[in-house]
N, C-alpha and C positions, 0 to 999 in steps of 0.2 A: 504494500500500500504506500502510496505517494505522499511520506510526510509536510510536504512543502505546502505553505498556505495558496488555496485556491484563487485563485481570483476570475470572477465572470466580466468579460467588457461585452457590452450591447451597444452597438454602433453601427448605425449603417453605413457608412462612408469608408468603404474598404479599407484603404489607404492607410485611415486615419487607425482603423481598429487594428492594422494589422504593427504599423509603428508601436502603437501603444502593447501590443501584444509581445513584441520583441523585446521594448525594453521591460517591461516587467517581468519577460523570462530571464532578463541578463541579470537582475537582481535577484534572480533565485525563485520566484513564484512560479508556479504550475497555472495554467490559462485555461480558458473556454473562450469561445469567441460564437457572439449571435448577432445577426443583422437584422433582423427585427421582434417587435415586442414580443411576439407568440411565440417565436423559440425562444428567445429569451425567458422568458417563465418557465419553459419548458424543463430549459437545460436549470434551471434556479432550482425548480421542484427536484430534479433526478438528479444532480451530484451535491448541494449542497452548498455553496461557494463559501468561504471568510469572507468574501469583500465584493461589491458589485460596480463598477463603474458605467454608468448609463447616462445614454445620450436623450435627450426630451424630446426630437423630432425624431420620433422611427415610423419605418411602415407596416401596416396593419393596424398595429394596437400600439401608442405614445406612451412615452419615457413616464408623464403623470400617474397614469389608469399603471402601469407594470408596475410603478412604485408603490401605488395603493394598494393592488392585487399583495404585493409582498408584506408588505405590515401588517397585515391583519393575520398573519402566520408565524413569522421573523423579524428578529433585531438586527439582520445580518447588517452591518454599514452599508451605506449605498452613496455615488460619490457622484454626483449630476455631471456632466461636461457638455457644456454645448452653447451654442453661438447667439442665443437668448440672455441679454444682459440688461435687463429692466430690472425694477426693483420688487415689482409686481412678479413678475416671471422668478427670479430667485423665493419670493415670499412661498409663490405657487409651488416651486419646488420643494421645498424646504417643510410645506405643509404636506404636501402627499408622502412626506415621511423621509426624505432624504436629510443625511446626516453631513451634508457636504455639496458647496455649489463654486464649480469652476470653468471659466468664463474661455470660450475658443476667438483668437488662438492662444496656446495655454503654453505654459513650459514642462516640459515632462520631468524637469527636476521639480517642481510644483508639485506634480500631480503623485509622482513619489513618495516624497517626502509627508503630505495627505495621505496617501497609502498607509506607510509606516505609524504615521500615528493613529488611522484606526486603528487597525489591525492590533497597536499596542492595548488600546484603551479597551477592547474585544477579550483579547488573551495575550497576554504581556509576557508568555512565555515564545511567541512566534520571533521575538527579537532575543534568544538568549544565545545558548551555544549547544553544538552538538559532540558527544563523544563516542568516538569509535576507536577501544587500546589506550594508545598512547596521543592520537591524534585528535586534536580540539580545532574544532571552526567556528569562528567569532563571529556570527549571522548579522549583527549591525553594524562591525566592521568591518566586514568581508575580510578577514585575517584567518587564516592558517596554522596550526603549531604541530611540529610533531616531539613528543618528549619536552616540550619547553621551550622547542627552539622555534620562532618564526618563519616561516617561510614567504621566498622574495618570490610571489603567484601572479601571472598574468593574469587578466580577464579572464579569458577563455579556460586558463589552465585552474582558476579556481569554481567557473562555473562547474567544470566536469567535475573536481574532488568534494564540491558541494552536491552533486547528484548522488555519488554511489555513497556519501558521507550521510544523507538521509534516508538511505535505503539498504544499511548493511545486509548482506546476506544474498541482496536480489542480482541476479544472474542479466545484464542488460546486452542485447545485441548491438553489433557498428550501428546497424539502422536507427534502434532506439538510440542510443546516444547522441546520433548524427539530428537527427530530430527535433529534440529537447535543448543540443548544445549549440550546434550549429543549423537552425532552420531554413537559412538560406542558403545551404549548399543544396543540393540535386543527387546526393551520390557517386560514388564513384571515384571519391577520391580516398586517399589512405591518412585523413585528416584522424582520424580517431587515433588508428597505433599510435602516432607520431605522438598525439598530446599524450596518452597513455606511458609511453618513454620521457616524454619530460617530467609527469609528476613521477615518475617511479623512481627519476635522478634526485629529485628534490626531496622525495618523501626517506630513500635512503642515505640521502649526504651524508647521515655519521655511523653510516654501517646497520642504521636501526632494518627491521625484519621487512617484510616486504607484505603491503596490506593489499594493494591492489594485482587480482592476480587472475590469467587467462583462461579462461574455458575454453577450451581446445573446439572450433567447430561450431560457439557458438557468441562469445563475445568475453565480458570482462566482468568481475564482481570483488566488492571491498570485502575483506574479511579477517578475521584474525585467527590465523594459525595454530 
């Protein structure tokens, strides 16, 4: 099971949902992504999300009427975003139960940062740390330690030790990985081994044991020995 907090975006503006979907997976969240209100409910009912970001102008069924439908069920946070900047238009939002109103075009260090702090004031444990051995990751500082020692992680190189890092034990294939870590690749390249051999120099720099290890035939999984 996928420990990483959910997050659902409802947006119809492709582009726009798809930007916001990427960088909330580069900080670490697991996504849903719905173009309008009816799946959007949809997908709200059937996985659950921490956190909603929703746009007011959707088609079929509008950003208001979804936010209404969900409060009379959930507290889950819900985070408005959209090109409606009246002061009527936020009250309106704000009354059909949204817990956050932010104004397009927006900064997605903005809308982050709004992120992290529901999610804290929700469950204050989604910002702490995870441990796997001897291996700690500092999830609101994006830091890495193994044994005590820090390690110097690129992006990319700590999204991946952040995936198998919340999902000890689970067996993930190139595809998944490829997926999850790099979503705009197409396949086909040998991006995964490659990051897999950089964290395995980093995770052993002082001899320590080796956590990250190959399933022969089917892909790579954290574990301890």
């Amino acid at each position: 099971m996928d420990a990483r907090p959910l997050i659902l975006i409802v947006e119809d503006e492709r582009e726009i949902a798809k930007f916001i979907d990427l960088e909330l997976q580069a900080e670490g969240y697991a996504t849903d992504v719905a173009y309008d209100g009816v799946t959007g409910l949809s997908k709200f009912r059937e996985h659950a999300p921490d956190l909603i970001v929703l746009d007011l102008m959707l088609p079929v069924l509008d950003g208001i009427e979804v936010a209404h439908r969900i409060r009379k069920t959930s507290n889950t946070p819900i985070i408005i975003l959209t090109a409606k900047d009246s002061v009527d238009d936020k009250v309106t939002g704000l009354d059909a139960g949204a817990d956050d109103y932010l104004v397009k075009p927006f900064s997605i260090e903005e809308l982050l940062a709004r992120v992290r702090a529901h999610l804290r004031r929700v469950n204050p444990a989604v910002t702490g740390e995870v441990r796997v051995a001897d291996l700690v990751m500092n999830l609101e500082g994006r830091e890495a330690f193994r044994d005590g020692r820090r390690m110097d992680l690129s992006a990319k190189e700590y999204e991946l030790l952040d995936l198998f890092a919340r999902n000890p034990g689970k067996v993930f294939n190139r595809f998944e990985i490829e997926e999850k870590v790099w979503p705009e690749y197409t396949g086909g390249s040998n991006v995964v081994d490659v990051y897999v051999g950089y964290l395995r120099k980093k995770l052993e720099a002082n001899g320590e044991r080796r956590l990250i290890h190959t399933v022969r035939g089917v892909g790579y999984v954290l574990r301890e020995d």
